[in-house]
TITORMAR-276706 format. One record per residue (C-alpha): residue number from 1; x, z, y; residue in one letter. Coordinates in steps of 0.1 Angstrom, whole numbers, plus 5000, padded with zeros to 4 digits. Example, Ala and Ser with C-alpha at 12.3 -4.5 7.8 and 13.67 -1.06 7.14 Angstrom:
pos,x,z,y,code
1,5123,5078,4955,A
2,5137,5071,4989,S
//
This chain:
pos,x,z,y,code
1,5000,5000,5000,X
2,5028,5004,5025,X
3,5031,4965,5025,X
4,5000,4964,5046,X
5,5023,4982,5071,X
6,5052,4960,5073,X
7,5042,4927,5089,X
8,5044,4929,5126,X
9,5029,4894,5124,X
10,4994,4904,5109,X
11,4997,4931,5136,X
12,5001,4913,5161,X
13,4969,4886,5151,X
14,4937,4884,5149,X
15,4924,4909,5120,X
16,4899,4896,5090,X
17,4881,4913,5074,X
18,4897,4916,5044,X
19,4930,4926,5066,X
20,4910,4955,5078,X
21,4899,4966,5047,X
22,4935,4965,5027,X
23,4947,4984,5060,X
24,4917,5011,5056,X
25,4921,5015,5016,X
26,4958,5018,5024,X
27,4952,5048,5045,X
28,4920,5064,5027,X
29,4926,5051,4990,X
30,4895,5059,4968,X
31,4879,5082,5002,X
32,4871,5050,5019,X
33,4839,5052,5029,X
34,4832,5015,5034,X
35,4836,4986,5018,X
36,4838,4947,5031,X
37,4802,4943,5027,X
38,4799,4977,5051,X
39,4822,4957,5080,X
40,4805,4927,5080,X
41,4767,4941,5081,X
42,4776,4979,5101,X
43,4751,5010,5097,X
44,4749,5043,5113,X
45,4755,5063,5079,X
46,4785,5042,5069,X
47,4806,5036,5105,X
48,4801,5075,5116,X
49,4821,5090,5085,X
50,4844,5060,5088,X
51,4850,5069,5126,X
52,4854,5102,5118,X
53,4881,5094,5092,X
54,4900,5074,5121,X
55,4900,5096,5146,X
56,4910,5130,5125,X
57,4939,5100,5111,X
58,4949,5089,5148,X
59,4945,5126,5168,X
60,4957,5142,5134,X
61,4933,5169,5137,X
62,4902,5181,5120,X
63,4872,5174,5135,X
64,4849,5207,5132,X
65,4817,5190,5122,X
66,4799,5229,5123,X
67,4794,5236,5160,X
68,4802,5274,5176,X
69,4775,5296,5173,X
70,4769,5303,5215,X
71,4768,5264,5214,X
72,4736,5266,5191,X
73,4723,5297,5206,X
74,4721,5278,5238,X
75,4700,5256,5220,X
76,4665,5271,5212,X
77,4647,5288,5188,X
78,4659,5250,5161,X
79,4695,5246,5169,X
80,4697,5232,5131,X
81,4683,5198,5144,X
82,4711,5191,5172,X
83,4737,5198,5144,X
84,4742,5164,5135,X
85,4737,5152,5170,X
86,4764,5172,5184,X
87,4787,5162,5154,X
88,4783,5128,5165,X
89,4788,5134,5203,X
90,4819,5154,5192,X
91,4831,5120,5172,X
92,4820,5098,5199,X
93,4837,5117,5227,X
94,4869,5117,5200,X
95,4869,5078,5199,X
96,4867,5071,5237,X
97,4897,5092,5240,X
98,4912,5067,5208,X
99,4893,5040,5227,X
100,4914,5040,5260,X
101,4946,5042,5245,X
102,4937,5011,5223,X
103,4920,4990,5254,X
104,4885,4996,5243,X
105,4872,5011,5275,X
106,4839,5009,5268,X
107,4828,5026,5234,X
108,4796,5047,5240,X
109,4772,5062,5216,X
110,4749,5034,5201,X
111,4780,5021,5186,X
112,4783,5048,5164,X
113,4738,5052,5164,X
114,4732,5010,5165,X
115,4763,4998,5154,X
116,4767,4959,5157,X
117,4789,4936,5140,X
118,4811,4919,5168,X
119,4812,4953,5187,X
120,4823,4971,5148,X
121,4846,4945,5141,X
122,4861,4949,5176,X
123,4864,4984,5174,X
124,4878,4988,5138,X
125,4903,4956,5148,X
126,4915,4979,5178,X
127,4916,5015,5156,X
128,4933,4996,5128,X
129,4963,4971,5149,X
130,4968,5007,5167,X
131,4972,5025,5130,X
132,4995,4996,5121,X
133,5012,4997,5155,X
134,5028,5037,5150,X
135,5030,5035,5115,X
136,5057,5009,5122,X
137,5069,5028,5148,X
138,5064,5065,5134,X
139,5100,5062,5118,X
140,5119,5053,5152,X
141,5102,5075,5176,X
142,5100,5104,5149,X
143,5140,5101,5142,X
144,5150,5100,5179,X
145,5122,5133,5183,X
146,5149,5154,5150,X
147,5177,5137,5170,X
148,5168,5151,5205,X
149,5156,5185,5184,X
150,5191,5189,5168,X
151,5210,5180,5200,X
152,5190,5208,5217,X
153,5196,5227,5187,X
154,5233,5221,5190,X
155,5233,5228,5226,X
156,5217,5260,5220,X
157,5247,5274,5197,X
158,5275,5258,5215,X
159,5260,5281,5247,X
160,5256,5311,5222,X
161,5291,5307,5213,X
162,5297,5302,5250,X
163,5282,5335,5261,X
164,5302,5350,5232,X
165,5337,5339,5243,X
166,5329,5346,5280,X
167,5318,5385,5267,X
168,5356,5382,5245,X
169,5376,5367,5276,X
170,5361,5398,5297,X
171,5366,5421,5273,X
172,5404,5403,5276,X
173,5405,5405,5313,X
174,5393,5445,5313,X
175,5422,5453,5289,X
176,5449,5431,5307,X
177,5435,5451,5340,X
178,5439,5479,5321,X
179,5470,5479,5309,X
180,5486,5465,5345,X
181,5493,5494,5360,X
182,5514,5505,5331,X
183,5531,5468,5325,X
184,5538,5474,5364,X
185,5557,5507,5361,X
186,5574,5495,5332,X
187,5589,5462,5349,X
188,5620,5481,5375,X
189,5624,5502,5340,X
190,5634,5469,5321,X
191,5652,5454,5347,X
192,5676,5484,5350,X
193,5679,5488,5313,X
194,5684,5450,5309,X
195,5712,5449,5341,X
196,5725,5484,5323,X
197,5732,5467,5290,X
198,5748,5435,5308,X
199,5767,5457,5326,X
200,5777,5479,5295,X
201,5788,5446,5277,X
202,5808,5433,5300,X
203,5829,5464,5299,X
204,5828,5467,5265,X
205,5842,5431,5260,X
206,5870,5440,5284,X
207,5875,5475,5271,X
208,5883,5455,5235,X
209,5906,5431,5248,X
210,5924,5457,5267,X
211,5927,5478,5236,X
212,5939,5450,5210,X
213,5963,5444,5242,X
214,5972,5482,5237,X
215,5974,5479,5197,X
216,5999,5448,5196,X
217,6019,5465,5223,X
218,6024,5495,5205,X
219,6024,5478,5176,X
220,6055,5456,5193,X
221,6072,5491,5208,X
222,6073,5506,5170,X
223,6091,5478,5159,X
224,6113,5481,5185,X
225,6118,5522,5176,X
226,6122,5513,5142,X
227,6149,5485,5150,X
228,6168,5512,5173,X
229,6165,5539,5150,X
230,6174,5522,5122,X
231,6207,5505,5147,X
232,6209,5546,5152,X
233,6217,5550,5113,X
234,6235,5523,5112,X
235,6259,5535,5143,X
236,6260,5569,5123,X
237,6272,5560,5096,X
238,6296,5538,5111,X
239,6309,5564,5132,X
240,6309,5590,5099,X
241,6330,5563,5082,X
242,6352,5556,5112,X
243,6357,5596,5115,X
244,6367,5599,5079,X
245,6393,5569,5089,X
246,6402,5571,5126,X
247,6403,5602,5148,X
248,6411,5585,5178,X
249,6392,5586,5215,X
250,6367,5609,5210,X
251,6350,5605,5240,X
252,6346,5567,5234,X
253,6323,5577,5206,X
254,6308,5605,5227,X
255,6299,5580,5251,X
256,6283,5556,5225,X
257,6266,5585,5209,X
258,6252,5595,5240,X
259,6240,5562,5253,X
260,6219,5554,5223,X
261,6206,5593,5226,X
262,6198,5583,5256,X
263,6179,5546,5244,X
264,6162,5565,5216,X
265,6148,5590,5242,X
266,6134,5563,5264,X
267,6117,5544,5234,X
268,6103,5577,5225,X
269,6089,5584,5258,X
270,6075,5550,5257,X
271,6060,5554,5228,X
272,6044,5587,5238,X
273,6029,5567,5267,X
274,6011,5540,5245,X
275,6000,5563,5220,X
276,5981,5586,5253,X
277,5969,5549,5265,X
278,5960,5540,5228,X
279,5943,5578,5227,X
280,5926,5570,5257,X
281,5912,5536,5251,X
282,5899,5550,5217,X
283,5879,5577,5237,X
284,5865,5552,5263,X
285,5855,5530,5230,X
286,5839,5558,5213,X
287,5817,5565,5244,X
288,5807,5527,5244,X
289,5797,5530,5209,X
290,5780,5562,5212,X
291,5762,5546,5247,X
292,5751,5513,5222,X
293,5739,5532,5200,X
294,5715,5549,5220,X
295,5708,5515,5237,X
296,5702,5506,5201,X
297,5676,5535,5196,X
298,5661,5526,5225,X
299,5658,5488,5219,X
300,5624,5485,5198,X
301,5608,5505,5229,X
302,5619,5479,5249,X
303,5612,5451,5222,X
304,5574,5466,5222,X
305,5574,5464,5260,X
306,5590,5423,5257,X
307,5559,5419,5229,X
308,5535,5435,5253,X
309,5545,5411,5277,X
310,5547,5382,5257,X
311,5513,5389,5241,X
312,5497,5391,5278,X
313,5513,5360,5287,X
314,5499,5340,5252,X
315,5467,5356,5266,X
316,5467,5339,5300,X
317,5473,5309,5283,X
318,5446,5309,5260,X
319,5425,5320,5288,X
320,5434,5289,5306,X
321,5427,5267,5273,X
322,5393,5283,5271,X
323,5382,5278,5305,X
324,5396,5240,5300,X
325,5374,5234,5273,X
326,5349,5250,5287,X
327,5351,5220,5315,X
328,5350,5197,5292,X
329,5323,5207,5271,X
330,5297,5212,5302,X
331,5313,5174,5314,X
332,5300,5159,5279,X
333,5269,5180,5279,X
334,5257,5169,5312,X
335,5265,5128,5301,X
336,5246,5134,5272,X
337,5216,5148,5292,X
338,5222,5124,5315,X
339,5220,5096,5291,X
340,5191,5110,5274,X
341,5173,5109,5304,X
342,5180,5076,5311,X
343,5169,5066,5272,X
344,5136,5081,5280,X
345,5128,5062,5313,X
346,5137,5029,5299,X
347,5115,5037,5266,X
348,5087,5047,5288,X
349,5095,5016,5309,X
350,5091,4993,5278,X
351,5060,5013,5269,X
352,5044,5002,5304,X
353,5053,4965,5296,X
354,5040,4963,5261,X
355,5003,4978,5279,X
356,5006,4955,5305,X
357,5016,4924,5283,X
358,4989,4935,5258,X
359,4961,4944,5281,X
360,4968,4904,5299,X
361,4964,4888,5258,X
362,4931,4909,5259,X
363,4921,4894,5287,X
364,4929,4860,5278,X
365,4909,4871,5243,X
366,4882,4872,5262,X
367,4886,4840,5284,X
368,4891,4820,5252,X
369,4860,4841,5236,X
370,4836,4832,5265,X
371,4854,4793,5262,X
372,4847,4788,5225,X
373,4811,4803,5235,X
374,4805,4775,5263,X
375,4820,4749,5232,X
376,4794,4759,5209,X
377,4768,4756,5240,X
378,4775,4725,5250,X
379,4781,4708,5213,X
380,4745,4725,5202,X
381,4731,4705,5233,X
382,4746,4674,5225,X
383,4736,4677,5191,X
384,4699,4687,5205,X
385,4701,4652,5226,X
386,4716,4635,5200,X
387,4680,4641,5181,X
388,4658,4635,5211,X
389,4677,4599,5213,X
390,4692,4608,5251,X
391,4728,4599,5240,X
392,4740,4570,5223,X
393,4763,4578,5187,X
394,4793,4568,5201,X
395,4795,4588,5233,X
396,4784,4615,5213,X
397,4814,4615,5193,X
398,4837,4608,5216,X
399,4825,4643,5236,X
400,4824,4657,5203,X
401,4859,4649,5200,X
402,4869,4658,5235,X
403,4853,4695,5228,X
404,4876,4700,5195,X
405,4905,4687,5210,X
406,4897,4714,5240,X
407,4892,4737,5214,X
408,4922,4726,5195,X
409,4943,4731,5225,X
410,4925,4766,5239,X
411,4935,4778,5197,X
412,4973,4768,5204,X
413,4977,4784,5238,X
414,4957,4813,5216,X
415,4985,4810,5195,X
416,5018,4808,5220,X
417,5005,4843,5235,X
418,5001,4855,5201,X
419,5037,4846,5194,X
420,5043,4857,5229,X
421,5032,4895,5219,X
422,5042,4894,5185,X
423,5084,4891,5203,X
424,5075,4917,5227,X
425,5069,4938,5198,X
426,5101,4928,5188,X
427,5120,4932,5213,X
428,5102,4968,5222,X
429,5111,4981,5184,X
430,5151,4963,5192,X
431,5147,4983,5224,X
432,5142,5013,5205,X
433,5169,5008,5180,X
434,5195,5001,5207,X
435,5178,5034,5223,X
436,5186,5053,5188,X
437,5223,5039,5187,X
438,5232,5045,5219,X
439,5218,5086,5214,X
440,5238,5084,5182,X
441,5269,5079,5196,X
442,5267,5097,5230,X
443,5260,5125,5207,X
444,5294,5116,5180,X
445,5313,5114,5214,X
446,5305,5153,5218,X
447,5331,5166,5196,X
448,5319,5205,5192,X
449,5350,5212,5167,X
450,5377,5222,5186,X
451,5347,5250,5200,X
452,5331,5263,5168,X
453,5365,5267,5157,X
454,5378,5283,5192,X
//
């Protein structure tokens, strides 16, 4: 049955019967209430339940055919006899409103009491190319409706979340404010421990150099002892041996005895001297190792203060990064409103020019209508003067053939404004597609990642 739905070019023609009726048992199924032979020859008792049916389809709403009781009060002492009247009025008042979005302006109440055929046929033709109209149509205008529902939807969580991280970067800002003051008084603390240690350092590196200086010079003046002292012995003996041979100028070897006393004295004194730098030096080192190591103690203080510090500038940055997407996200969200809003004036524009373009092939309907009328007039009076013997056969014919041709071309121009309406449908239903894509990917530009994960 949902083939009856998807020819745009029966929608767009002149319904049969038959049309109507695969259209109607397509909605209905076996609750039809009317069959082909009910169209074509309309009662009261048939066309009111199928009206009914129609307009609880269109309206989607149930029509209460049991009035309210201060409705029947106000009726009399036999409010049971208005029932069905008021059930009608009810339906007719239902299908004027269904009426004057279709272009039937003028449905009243013998068309549901008298019914006639051209004026059933009309109506039905009107309900049914408007049933076939947004069931075609439901799909599009339904899909861009969840669309619009889950952008709004998605706009609502990204502003949750938005609300959230401004609560987080106050929360942020109170603590940073917070802990200032103490950062503050902190900072000169730092700076004099940090020119302190450079300070320290420098000393120390010049302290060690001056003591390895120290170490190789002592180191050189022991060698030096240990070469005199050993020149000493060596003088010794010789003199011992030289005594045993020769005892001859005594005072030579006094002399000699003395003066390298007199050397080893000086080497000891200078000895002496590097060992009290050398004492010294170790003493000023010790102090630099004991001052390090309390630098050391001191150091993850200060390495808590540098994480502090470090941590409150990260935060400042990811403040910043926040506030940046933040810009960005309220620059894509007001494009995408933007372009919805524009979508929805150019789909209400396209609306206005499918009523307009379909209330002028109405009117035309009606022109041809009332011209195919004054054809059959005038083609019944030639035939009537054809039988009183006014007319001759051949001119007759030859008005006879005029009229069809007329006819003929009235049928074609029927037919180009047909075709005319049936690409305006078109065009409106490529309209709304290009309206979908276009929401689509305004929305697939608005990348709500980087956010939800933020």
């Amino acid at each position: 049955p949902s083939s009856v739905f998807s020819s745009s070019a029966k929608m767009t023609s002149i319904l049969k019967t038959k049309d109507m009726m695969d259209t109607l048992i397509a909605l209905f199924g076996e609750n039809c209430p009317v069959t082909e032979h009910d169209v074509k020859h309309p009662t009261a008792a048939k066309m009111l339940p199928l009206y009914s049916m129609l307009v609880e389809h269109i309206l989607r709403a149930r029509l209460v055919k049991q009035p309210s009781a201060n409705a029947l009060e106000e009726l009399g002492d036999h409010p049971e006899i208005y029932e069905e009247a008021l059930y009608r009025m009810n339906v007719c008042k239902c299908l004027q409103a269904v009426g004057e979005k279709c272009h039937v302006t003028d449905i009243n109440m013998g068309d549901i009491i008298f019914p006639k055929k051209k004026r059933t046929f009309c109506i039905l033709g009107a309900l049914v190319n408007f049933l076939r109209f947004t069931h075609q149509n439901d799909e599009t205008f339904y899909g861009a409706e969840n669309e619009l529902a889950n952008m709004r939807a998605d706009k609502a969580s990204i502003e949750e979340q938005h609300r959230h991280l401004q609560q987080k970067i106050e929360a942020m800002r109170l603590q940073r404010q917070s802990e200032e003051p103490r950062v503050q008084e902190l900072m000169p603390v730092i700076g004099t421990l940090n020119h302190q240690i450079n300070e320290l350092n420098t000393e120390q590196v010049h302290l060690r150099q001056h003591c390895l200086a120290l170490n190789e010079d002592v180191a050189d003046k022991q060698h030096k002892l240990a070469t005199k002292q050993a020149d000493i012995a060596h003088y010794r003996q010789c003199i011992l041996e030289q005594q045993e041979q020769i005892v001859e100028s005594p005072e030579r070897l006094q002399a000699i005895i003395a003066e390298l006393e007199h050397d080893v004295c000086d080497l000891q004194e200078e000895l002496a001297d590097a060992m009290e730098q050398r004492r010294s030096t170790t003493e000023r080192f010790n102090a630099l190792n004991r001052l390090e190591a309390e630098l050391e103690a001191r150091k993850p203080e200060v390495e808590k203060i540098q994480q502090k510090m470090r941590a409150t500038v990260a935060m400042k940055e990811e403040i910043e990064e926040i506030k940046r997407r933040k810009e960005d996200r309220r620059v894509c969200l007001k494009e995408v409103t933007y372009h919805g809003q524009n979508l929805k004036k150019e789909g209400d524009a396209e609306r206005e020019r499918f009523a307009r373009e379909l209330h002028q092939l109405r009117m035309q309907k009606e022109t041809l209508k009332h011209k195919f009328e004054e054809n059959d007039m005038e083609e019944e009076r030639l035939h009537e003067e054809v039988k009183a013997g006014q007319l001759q056969d051949e001119d007759v014919q030859a008005q006879i053939t005029s009229l069809q041709a007329e006819r003929s071309r009235a049928w074609q121009e029927h037919a180009g404004a047909m075709a005319k309406l049936q690409k305006g449908f078109q065009q409106l239903i490529d309209a709304l597609e290009d309206t979908y894509e276009k929401e689509k990917a305004a929305w697939e530009k608005l990348d709500v990642k980087p956010l939800l994960q933020c």
